[in-house]
N, C-alpha and C positions, 0 to 999 in steps of 0.2 A: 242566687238568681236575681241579686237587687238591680244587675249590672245589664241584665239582660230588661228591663224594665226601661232604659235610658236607651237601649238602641230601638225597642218598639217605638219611643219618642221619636225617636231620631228618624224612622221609616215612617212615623204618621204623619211628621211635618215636611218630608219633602216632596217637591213637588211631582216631582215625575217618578215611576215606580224604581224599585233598584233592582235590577235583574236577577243578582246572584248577590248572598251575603255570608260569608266566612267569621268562623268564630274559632278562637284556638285556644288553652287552655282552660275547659270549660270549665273542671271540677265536678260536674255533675254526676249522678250513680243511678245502675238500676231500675232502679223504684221511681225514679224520676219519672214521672207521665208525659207524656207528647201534649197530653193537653194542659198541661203545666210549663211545657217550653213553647207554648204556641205563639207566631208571630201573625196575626191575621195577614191572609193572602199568600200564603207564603205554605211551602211544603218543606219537611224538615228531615234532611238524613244527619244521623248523627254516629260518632265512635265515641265510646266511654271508655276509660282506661280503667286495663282490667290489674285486679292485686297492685295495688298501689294508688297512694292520695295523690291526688290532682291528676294536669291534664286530661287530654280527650278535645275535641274538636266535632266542630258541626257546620254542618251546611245548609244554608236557608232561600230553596231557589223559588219566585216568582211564581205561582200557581195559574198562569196563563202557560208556563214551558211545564206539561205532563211529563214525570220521572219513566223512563223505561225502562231503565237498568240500574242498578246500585252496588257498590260492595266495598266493602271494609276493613280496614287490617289494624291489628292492634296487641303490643306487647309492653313490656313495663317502661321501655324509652319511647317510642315511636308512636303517633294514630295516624290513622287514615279514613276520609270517609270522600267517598267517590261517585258520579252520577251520569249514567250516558240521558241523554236529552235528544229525543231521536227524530223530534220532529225540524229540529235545527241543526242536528249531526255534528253536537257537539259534548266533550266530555271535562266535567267542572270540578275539581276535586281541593281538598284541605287536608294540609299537613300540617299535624305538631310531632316537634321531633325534641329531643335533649339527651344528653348523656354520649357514652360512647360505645355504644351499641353497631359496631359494623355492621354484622351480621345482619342483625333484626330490620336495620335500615336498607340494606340493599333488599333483602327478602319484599318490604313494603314498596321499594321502587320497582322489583320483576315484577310485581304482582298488579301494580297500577300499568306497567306497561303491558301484560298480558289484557287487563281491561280495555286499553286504547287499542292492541293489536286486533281484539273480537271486534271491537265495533266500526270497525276501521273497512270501508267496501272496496271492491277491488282496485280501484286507482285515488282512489279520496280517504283521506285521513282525516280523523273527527277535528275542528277546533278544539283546541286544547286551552285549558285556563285554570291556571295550577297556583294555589297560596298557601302561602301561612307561616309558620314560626320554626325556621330549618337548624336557628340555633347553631349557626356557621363563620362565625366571630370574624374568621381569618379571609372568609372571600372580598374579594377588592373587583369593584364591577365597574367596567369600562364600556360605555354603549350599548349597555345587556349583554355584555360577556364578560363573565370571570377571569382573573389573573391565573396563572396557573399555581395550583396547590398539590402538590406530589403527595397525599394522603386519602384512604382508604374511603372513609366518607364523603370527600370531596369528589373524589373519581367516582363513586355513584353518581353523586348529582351530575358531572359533568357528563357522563353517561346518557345518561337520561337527555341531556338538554340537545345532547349534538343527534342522538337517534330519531330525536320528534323536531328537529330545524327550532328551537326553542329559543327565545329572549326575553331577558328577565330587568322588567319595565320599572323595579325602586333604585333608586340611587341616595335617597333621602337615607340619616341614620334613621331606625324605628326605635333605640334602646340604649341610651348612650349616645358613644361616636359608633355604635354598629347597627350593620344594615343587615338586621336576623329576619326582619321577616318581610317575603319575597311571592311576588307574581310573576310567574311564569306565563309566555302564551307562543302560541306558534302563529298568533292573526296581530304583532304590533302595529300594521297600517288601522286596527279599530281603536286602538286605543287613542286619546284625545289628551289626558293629560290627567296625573299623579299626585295626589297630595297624601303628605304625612302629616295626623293633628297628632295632638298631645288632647285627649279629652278630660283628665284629670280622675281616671278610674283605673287604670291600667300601668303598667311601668312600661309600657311600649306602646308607641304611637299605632292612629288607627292610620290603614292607608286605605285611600279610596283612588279605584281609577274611574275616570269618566270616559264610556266608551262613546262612540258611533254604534248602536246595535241596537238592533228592532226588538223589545221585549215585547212591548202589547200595542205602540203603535211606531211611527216612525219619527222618535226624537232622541235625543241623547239619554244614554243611562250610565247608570252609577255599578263599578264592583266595588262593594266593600269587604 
């Protein structure tokens, strides 16, 4: 958790609040307390991976946006942890994915798309703001669209991406020369612009997008 101590730094000192903050590869277990992962200000869903070390991912949203809905999916390749936010009618979620688990991974993408189809009203669909660690070496991204990859994992995500009008805002590598970990959104005119750091705690860069979007008043905010 030393690592999570460096990004509470990192939210004391900036200036304006972060709206949403993703974390993937947690490691964490259990027994772990919520009041031991606490970020002041900040409300925390998290997925812990079950039968098996490492992974798991967490979500850290803004405690001016009250959680409505939440749900979670999780098997020995894939996490999910998911959040409808109902007073901005929008749904926030983080993925850590590895291995080659087809199966488990489409299972985890029905299941998030069943989440956006509930909370979805009858002619408005939620903004959508999808991250994290997809662990997809081979996609090659053009504009926010993928090149075509004629394989099983792939055609989930692509799936997913053409059903919800989706574009997928990194272009940076995060890990390497590969661009594994990925924002998705269906609202690219809030986005403002993309950076990938190298903080020197992680083997993959952090990305922060800096939106246009009212978290607690009207200035620019941060996804990390």
């Amino acid at each position: 958790t030393w690592k999570l101590e460096v990004v509470r730094d990192m939210v004391d000192e900036d200036a304006t609040p972060v709206a949403f903050l993703g974390i993937t590869e947690t490691w964490w277990r259990c027994y772990m307390t919520e009041a031991q992962l606490q970020i002041p200000g900040y409300n925390l869903a998290r997925c812990d991976r079950q039968g098996r070390i490492g992974g798991g991912c967490a979500l850290y949203i803004h405690d001016s946006m009250a959680i409505s809905d939440q749900m979670e999916y999780s098997d020995r390749d894939s996490n999910l942890t998911a959040v409808y936010i109902g007073s901005k009618h929008m749904v926030t979620a983080v993925v850590y994915r590895v291995g080659s688990n087809v199966e488990g991974f489409h299972r985890m993408m029905h299941g998030l798309q069943g989440f956006v189809d509930f909370h979805s009203q009858e002619t408005t669909v939620p903004d959508i703001w999808l991250a994290g660690d997809f662990n997809l070496p081979l996609l090659k991204w053009k504009g926010g669209v993928p090149e075509f990859v004629d394989q099983p994992l792939y055609n989930t995500l692509r799936d997913f991406m053409d059903t919800n009008l989706l574009t997928q805002m990194v272009s940076s590598p995060t890990r390497g020369e590969n661009v594994l970990d990925l924002v998705f959104t269906n609202r690219p005119d809030y986005v403002l612009a993309v950076n990938c750091d190298d903080l020197g705690i992680s083997d993959h860069s952090m990305v922060t997008c800096t939106l246009a979007f009212n978290c607690t008043e009207k200035v620019e905010r941060d996804l990390m």
